[in-house]
mmCIF file of the protein (N, C-alpha, C, O) and its ligand, coordinates in Angstrom:
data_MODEL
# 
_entry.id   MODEL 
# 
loop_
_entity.id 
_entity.type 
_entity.pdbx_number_of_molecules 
1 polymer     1 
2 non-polymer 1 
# 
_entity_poly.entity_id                      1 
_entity_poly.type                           'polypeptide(L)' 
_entity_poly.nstd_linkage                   no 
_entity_poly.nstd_monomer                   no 
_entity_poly.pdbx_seq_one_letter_code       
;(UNK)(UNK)(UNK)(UNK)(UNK)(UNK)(UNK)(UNK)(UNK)(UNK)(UNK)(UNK)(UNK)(UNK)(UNK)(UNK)
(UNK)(UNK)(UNK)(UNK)(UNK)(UNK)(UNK)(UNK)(UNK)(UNK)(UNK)(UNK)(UNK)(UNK)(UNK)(UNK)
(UNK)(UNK)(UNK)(UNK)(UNK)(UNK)(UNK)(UNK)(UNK)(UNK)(UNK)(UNK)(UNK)(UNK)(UNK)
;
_entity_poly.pdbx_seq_one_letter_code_can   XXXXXXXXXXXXXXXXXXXXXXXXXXXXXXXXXXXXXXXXXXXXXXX 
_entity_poly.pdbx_strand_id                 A 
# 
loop_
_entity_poly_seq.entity_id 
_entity_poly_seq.num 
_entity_poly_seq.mon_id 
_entity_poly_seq.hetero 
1 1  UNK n 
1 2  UNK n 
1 3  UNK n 
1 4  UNK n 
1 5  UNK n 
1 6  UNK n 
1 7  UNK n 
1 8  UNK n 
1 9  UNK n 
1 10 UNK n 
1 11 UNK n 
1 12 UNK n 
1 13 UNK n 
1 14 UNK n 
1 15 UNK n 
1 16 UNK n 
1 17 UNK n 
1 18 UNK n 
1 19 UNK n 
1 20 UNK n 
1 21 UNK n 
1 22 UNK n 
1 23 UNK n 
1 24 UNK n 
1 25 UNK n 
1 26 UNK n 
1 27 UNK n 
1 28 UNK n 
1 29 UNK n 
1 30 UNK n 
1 31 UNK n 
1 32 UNK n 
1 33 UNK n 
1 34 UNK n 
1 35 UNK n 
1 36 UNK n 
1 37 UNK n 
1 38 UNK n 
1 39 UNK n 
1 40 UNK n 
1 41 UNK n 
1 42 UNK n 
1 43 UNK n 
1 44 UNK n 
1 45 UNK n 
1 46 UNK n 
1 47 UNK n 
# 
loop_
_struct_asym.id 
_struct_asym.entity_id 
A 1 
B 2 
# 
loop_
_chem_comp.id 
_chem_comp.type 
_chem_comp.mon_nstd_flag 
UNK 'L-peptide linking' . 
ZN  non-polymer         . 
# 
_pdbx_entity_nonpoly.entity_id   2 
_pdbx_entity_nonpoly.name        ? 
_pdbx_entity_nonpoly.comp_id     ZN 
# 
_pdbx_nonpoly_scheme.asym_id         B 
_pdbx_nonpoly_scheme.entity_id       2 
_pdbx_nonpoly_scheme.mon_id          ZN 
_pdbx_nonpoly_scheme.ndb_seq_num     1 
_pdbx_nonpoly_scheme.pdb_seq_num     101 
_pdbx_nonpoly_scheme.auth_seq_num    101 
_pdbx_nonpoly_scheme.pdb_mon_id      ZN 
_pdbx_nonpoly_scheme.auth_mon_id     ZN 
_pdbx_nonpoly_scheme.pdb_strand_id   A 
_pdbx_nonpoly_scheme.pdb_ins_code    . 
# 
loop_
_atom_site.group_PDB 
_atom_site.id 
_atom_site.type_symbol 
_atom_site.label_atom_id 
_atom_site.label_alt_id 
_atom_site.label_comp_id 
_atom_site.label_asym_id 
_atom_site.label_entity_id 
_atom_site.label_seq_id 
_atom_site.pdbx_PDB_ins_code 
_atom_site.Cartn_x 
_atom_site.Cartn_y 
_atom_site.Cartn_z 
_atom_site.occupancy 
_atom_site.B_iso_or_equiv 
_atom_site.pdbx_formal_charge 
_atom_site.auth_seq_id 
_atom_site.auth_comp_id 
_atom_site.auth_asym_id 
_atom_site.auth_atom_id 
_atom_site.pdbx_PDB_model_num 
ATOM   1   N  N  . UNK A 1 1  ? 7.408   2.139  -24.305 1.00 0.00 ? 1   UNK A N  1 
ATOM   2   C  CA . UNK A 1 1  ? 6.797   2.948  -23.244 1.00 0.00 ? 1   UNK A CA 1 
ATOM   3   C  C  . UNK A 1 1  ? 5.863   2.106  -22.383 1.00 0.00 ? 1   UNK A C  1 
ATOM   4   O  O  . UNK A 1 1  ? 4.997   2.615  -21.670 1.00 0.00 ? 1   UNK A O  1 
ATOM   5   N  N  . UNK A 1 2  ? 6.093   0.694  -22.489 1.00 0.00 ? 2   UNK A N  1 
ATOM   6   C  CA . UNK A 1 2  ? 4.770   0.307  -21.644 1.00 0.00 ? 2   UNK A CA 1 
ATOM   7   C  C  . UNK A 1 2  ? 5.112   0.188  -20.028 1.00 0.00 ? 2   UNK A C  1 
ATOM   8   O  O  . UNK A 1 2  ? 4.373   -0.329 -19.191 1.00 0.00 ? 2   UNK A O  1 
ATOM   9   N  N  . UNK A 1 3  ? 6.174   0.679  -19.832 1.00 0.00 ? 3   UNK A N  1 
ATOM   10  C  CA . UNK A 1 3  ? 6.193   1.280  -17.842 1.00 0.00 ? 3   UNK A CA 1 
ATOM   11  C  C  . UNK A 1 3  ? 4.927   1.869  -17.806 1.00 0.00 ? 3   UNK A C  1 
ATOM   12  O  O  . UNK A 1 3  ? 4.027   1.526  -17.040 1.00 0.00 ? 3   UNK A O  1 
ATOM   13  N  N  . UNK A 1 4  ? 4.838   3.130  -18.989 1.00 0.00 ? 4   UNK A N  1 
ATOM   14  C  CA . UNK A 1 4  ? 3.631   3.442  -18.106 1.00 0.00 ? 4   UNK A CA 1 
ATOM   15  C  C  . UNK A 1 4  ? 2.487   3.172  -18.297 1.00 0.00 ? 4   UNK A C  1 
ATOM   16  O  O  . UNK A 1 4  ? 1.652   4.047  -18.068 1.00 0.00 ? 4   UNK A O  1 
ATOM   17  N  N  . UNK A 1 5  ? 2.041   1.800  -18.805 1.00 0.00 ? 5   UNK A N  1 
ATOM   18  C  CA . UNK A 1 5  ? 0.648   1.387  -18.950 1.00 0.00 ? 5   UNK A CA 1 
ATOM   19  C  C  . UNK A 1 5  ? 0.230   1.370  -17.724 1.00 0.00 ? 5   UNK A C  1 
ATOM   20  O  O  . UNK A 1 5  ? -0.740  2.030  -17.353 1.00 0.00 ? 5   UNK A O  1 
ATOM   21  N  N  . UNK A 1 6  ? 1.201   0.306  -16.659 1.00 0.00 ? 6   UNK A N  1 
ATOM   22  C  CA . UNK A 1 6  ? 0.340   0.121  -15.685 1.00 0.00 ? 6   UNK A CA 1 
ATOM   23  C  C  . UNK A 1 6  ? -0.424  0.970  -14.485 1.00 0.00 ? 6   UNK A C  1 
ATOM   24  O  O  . UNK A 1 6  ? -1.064  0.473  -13.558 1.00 0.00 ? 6   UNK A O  1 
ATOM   25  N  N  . UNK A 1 7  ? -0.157  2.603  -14.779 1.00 0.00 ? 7   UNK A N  1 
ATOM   26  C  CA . UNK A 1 7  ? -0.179  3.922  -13.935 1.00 0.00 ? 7   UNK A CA 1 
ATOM   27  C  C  . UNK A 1 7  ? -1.698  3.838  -14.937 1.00 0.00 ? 7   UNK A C  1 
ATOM   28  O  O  . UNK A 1 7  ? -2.802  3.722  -14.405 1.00 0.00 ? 7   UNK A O  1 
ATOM   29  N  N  . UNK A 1 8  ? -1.552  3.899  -16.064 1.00 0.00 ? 8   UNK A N  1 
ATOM   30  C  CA . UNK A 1 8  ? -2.828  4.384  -16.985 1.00 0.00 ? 8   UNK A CA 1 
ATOM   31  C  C  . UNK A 1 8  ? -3.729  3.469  -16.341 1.00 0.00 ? 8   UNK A C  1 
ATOM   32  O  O  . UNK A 1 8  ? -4.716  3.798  -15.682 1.00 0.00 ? 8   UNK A O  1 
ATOM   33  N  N  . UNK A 1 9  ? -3.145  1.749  -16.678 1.00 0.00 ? 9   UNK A N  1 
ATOM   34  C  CA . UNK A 1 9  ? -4.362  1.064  -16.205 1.00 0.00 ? 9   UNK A CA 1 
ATOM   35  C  C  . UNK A 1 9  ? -5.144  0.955  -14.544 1.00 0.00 ? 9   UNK A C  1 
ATOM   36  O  O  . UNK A 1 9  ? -6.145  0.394  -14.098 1.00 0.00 ? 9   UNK A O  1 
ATOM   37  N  N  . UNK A 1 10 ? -4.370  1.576  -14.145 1.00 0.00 ? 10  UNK A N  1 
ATOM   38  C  CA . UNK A 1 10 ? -4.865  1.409  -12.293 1.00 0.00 ? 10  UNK A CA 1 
ATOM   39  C  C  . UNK A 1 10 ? -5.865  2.646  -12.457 1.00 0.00 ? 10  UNK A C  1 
ATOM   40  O  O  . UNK A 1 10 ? -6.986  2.514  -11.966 1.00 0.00 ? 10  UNK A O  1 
ATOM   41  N  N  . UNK A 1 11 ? -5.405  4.352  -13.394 1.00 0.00 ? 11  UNK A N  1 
ATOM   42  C  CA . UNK A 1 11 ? -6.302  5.006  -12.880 1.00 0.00 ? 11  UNK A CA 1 
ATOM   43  C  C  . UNK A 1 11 ? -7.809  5.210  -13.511 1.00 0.00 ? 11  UNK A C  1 
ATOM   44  O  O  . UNK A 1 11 ? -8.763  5.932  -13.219 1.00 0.00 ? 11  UNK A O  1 
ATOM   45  N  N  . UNK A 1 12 ? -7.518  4.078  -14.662 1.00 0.00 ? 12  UNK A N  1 
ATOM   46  C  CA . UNK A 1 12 ? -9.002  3.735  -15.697 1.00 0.00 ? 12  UNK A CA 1 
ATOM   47  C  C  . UNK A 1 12 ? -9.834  3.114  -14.453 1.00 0.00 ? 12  UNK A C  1 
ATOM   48  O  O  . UNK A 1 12 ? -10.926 3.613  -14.178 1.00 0.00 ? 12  UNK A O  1 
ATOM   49  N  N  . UNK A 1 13 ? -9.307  1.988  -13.671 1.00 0.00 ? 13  UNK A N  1 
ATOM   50  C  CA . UNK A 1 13 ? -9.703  1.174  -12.519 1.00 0.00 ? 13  UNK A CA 1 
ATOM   51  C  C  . UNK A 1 13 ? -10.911 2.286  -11.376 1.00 0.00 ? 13  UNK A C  1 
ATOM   52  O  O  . UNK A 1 13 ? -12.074 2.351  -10.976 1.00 0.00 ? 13  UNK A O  1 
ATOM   53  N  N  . UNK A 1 14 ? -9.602  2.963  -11.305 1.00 0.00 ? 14  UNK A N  1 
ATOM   54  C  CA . UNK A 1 14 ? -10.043 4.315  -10.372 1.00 0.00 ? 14  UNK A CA 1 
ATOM   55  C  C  . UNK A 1 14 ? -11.181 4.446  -10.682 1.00 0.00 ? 14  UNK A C  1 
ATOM   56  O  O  . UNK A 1 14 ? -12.042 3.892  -9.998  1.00 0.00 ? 14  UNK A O  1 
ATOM   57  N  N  . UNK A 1 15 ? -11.591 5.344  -11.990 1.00 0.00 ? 15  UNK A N  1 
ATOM   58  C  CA . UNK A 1 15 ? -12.892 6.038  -12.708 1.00 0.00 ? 15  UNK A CA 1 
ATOM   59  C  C  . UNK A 1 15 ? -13.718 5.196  -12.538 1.00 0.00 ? 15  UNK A C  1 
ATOM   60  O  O  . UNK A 1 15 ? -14.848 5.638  -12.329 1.00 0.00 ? 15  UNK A O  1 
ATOM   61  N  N  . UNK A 1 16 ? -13.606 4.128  -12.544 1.00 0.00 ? 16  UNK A N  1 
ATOM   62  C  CA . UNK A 1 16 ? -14.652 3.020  -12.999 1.00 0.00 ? 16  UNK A CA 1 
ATOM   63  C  C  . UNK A 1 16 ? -15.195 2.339  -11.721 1.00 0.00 ? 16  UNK A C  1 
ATOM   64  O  O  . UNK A 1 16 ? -15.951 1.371  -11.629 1.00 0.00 ? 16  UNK A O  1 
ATOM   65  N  N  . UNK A 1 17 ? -14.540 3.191  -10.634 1.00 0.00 ? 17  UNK A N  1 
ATOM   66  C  CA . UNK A 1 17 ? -14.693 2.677  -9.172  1.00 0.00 ? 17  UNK A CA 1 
ATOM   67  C  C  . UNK A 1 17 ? -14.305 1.265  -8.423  1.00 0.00 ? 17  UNK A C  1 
ATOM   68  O  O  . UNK A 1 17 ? -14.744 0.914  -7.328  1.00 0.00 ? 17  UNK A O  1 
ATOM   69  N  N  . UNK A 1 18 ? -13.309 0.468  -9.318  1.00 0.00 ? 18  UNK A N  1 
ATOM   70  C  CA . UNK A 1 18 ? -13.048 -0.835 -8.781  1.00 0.00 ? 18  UNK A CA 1 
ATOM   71  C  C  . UNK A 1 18 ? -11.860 -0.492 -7.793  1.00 0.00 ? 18  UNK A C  1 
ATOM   72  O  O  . UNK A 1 18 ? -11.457 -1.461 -7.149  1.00 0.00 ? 18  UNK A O  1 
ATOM   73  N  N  . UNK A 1 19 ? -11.290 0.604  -7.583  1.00 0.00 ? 19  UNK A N  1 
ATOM   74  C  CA . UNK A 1 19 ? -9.970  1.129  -6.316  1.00 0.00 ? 19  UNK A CA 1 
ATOM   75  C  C  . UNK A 1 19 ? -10.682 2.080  -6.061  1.00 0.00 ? 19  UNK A C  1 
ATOM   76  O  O  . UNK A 1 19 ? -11.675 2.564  -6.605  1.00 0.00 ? 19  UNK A O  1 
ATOM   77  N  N  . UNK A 1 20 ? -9.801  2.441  -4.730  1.00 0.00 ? 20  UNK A N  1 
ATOM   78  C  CA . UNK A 1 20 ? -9.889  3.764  -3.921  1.00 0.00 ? 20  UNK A CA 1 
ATOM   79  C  C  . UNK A 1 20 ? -8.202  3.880  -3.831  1.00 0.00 ? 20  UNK A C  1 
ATOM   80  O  O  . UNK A 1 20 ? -7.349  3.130  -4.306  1.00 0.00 ? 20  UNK A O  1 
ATOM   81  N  N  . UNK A 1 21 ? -8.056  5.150  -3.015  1.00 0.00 ? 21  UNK A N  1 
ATOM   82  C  CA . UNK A 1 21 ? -6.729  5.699  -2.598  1.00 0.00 ? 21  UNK A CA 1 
ATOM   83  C  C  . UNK A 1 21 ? -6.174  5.096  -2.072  1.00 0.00 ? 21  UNK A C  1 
ATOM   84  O  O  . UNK A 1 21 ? -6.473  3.968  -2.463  1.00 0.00 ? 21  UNK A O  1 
ATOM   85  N  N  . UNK A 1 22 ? -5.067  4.991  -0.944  1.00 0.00 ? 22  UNK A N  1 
ATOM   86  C  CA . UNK A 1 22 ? -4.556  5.167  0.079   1.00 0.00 ? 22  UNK A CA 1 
ATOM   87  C  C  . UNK A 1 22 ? -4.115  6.181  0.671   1.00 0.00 ? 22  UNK A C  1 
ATOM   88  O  O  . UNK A 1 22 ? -3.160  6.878  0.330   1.00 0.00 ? 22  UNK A O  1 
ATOM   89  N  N  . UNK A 1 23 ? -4.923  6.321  1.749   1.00 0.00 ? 23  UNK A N  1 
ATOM   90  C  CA . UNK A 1 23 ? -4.480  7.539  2.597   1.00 0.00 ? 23  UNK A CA 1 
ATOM   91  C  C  . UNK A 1 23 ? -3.366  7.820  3.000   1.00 0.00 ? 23  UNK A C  1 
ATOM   92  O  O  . UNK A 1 23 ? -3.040  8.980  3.250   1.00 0.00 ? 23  UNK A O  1 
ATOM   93  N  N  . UNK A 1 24 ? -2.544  6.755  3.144   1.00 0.00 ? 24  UNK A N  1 
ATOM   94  C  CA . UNK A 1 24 ? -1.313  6.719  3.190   1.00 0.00 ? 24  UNK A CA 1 
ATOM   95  C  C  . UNK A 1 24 ? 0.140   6.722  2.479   1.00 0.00 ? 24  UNK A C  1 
ATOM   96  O  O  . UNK A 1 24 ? 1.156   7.275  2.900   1.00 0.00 ? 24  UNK A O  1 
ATOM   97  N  N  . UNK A 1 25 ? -0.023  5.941  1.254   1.00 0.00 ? 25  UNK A N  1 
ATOM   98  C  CA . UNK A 1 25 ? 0.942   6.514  0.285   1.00 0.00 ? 25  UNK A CA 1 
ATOM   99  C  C  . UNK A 1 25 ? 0.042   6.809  -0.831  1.00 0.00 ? 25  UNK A C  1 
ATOM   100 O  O  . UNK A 1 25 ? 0.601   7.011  -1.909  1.00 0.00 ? 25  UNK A O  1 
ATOM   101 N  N  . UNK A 1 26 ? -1.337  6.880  -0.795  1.00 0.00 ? 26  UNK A N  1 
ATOM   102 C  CA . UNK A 1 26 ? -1.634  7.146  -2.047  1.00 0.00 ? 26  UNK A CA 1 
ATOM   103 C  C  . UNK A 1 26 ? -1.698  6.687  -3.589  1.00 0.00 ? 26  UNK A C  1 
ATOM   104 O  O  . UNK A 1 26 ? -1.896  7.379  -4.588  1.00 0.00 ? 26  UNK A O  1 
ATOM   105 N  N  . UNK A 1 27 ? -1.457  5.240  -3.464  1.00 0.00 ? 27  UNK A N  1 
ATOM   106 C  CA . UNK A 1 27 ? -1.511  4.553  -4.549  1.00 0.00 ? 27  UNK A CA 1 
ATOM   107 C  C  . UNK A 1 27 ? -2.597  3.980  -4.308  1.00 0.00 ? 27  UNK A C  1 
ATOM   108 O  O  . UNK A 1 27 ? -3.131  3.757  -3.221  1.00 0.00 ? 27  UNK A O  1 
ATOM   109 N  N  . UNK A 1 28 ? -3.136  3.585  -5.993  1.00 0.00 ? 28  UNK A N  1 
ATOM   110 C  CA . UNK A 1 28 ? -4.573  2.938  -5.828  1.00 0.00 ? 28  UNK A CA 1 
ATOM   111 C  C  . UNK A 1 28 ? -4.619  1.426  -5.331  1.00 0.00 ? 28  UNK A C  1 
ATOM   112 O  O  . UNK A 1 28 ? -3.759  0.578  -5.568  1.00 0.00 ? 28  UNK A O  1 
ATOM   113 N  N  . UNK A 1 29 ? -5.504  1.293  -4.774  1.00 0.00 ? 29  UNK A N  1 
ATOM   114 C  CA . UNK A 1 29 ? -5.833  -0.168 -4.242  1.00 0.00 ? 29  UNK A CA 1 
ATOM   115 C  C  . UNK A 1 29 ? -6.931  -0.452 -4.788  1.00 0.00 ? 29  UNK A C  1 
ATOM   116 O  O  . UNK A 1 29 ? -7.704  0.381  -5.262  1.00 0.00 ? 29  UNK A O  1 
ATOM   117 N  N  . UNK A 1 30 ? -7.131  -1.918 -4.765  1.00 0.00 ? 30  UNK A N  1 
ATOM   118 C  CA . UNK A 1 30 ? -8.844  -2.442 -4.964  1.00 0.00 ? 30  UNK A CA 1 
ATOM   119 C  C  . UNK A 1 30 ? -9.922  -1.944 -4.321  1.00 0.00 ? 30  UNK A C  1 
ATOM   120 O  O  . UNK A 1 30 ? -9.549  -1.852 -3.151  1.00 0.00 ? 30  UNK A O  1 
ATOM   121 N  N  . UNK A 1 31 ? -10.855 -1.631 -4.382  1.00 0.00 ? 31  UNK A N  1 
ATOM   122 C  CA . UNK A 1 31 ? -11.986 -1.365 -3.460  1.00 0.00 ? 31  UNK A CA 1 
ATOM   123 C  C  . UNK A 1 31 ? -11.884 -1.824 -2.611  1.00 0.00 ? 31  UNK A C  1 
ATOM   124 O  O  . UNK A 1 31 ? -11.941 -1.108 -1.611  1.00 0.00 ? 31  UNK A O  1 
ATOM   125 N  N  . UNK A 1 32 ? -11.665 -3.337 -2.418  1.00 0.00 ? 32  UNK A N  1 
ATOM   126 C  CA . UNK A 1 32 ? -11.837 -4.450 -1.238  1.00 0.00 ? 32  UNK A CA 1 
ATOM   127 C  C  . UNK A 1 32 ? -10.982 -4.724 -0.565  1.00 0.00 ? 32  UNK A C  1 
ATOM   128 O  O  . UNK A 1 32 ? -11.130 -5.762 0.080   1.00 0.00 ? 32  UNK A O  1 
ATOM   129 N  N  . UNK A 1 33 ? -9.845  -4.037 -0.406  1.00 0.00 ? 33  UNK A N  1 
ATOM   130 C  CA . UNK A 1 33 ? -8.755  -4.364 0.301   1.00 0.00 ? 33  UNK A CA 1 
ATOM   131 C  C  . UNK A 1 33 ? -8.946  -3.682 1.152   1.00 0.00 ? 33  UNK A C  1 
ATOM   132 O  O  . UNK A 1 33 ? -9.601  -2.666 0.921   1.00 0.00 ? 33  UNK A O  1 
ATOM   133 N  N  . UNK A 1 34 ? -8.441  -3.948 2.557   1.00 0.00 ? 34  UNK A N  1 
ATOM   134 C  CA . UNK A 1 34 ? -8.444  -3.629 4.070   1.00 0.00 ? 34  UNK A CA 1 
ATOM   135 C  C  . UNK A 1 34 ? -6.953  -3.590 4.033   1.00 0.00 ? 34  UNK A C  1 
ATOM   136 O  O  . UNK A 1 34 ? -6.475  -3.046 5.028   1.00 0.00 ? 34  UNK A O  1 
ATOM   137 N  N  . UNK A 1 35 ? -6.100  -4.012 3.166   1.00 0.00 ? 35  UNK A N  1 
ATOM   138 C  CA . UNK A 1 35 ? -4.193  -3.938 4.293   1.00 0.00 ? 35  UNK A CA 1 
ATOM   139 C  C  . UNK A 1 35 ? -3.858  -3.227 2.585   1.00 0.00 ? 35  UNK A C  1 
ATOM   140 O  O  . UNK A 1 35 ? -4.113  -3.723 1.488   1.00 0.00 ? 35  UNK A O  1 
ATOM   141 N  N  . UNK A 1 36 ? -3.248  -1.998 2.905   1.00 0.00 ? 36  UNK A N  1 
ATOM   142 C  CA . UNK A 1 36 ? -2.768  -1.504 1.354   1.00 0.00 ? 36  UNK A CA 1 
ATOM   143 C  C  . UNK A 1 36 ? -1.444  -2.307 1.813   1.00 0.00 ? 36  UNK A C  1 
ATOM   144 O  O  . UNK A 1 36 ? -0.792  -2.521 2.835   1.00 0.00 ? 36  UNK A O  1 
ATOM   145 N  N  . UNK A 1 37 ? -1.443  -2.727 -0.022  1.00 0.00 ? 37  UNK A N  1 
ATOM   146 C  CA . UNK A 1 37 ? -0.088  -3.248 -0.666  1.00 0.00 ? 37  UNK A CA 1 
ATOM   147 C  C  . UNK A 1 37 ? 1.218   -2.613 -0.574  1.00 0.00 ? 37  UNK A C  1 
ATOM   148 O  O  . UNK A 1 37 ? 2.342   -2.993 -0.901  1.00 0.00 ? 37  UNK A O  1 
ATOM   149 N  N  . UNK A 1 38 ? 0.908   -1.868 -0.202  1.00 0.00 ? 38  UNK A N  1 
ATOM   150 C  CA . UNK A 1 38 ? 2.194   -0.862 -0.808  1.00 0.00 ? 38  UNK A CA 1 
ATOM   151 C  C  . UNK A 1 38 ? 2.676   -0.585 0.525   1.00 0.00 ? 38  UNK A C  1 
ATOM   152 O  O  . UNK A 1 38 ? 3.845   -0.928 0.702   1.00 0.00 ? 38  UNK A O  1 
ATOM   153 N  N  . UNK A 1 39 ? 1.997   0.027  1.666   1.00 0.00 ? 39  UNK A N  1 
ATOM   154 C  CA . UNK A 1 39 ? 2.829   0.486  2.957   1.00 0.00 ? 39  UNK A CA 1 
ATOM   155 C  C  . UNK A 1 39 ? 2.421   -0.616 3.978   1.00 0.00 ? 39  UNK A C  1 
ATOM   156 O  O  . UNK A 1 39 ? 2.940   -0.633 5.095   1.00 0.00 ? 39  UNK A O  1 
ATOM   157 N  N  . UNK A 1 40 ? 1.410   -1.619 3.565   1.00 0.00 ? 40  UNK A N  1 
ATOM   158 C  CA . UNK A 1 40 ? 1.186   -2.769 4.525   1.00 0.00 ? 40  UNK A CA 1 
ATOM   159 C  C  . UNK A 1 40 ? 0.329   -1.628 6.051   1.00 0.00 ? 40  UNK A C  1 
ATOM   160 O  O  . UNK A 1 40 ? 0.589   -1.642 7.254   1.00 0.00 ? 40  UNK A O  1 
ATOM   161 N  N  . UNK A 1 41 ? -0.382  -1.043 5.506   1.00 0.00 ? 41  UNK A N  1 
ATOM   162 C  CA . UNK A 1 41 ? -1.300  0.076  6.527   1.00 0.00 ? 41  UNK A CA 1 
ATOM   163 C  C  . UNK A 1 41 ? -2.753  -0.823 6.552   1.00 0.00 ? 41  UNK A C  1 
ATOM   164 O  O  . UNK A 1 41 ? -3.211  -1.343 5.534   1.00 0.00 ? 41  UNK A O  1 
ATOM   165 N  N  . UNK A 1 42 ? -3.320  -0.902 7.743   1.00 0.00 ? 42  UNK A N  1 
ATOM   166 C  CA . UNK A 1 42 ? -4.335  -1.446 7.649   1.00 0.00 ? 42  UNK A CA 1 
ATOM   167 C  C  . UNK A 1 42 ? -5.650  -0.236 7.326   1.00 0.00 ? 42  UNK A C  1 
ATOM   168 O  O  . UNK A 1 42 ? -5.623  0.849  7.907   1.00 0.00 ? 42  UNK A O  1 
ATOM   169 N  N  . UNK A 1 43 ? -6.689  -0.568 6.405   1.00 0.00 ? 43  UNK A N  1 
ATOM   170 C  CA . UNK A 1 43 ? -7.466  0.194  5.991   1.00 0.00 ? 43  UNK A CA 1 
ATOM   171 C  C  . UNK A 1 43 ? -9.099  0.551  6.349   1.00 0.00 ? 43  UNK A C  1 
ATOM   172 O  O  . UNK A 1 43 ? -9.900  1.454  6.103   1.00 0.00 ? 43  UNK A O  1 
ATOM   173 N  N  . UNK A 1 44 ? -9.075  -0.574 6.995   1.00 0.00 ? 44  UNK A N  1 
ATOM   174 C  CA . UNK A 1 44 ? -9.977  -0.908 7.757   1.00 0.00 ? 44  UNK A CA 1 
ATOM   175 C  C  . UNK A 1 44 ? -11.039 -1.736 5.924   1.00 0.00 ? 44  UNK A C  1 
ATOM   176 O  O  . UNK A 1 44 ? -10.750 -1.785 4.728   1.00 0.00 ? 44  UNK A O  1 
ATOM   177 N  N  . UNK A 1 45 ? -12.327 -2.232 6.837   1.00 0.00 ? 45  UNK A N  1 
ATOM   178 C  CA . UNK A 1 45 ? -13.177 -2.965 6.260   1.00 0.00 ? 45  UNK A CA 1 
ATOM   179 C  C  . UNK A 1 45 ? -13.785 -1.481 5.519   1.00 0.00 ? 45  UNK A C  1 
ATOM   180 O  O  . UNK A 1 45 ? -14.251 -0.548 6.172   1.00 0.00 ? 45  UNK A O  1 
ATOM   181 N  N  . UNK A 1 46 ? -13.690 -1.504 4.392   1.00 0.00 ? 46  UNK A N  1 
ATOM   182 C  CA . UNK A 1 46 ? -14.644 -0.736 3.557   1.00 0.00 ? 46  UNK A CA 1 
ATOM   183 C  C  . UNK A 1 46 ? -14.306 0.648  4.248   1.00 0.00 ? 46  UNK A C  1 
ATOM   184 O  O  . UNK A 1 46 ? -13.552 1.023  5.146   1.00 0.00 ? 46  UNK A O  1 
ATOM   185 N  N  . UNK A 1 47 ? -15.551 1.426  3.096   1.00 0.00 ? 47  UNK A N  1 
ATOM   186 C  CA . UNK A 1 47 ? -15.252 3.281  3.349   1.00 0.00 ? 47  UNK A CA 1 
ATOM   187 C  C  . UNK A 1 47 ? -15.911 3.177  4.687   1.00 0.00 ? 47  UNK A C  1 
ATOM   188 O  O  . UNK A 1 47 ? -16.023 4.175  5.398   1.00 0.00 ? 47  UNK A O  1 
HETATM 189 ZN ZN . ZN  B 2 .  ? -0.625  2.745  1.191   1.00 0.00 2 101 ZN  A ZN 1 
# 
């Protein structure tokens, strides 16, 4: 079963405040990222 560690481990990340969302597809990102990984959306600098 470890597919789904890495869903567990991103949303421990979450709680712990080192990601935020994406507004756009909604997968977690780092806090510090400005371009999400996932749809290549720019996020701008910080909240
Ligand atoms: Zn995204």
């Amino acid at each position: 079963m470890s597919f789904l560690t890495s869903d567990n481990d991103q949303e421990k990340n979450f709680r712990k405040g080192d990601t935020k969302r994406c507004p756009y597809c909604a997968e977690y990102l780092k806090k510090e990222a400005i371009v999400c990984k996932h749809g290549g959306k720019s996020l701008g600098p910080g909240d």
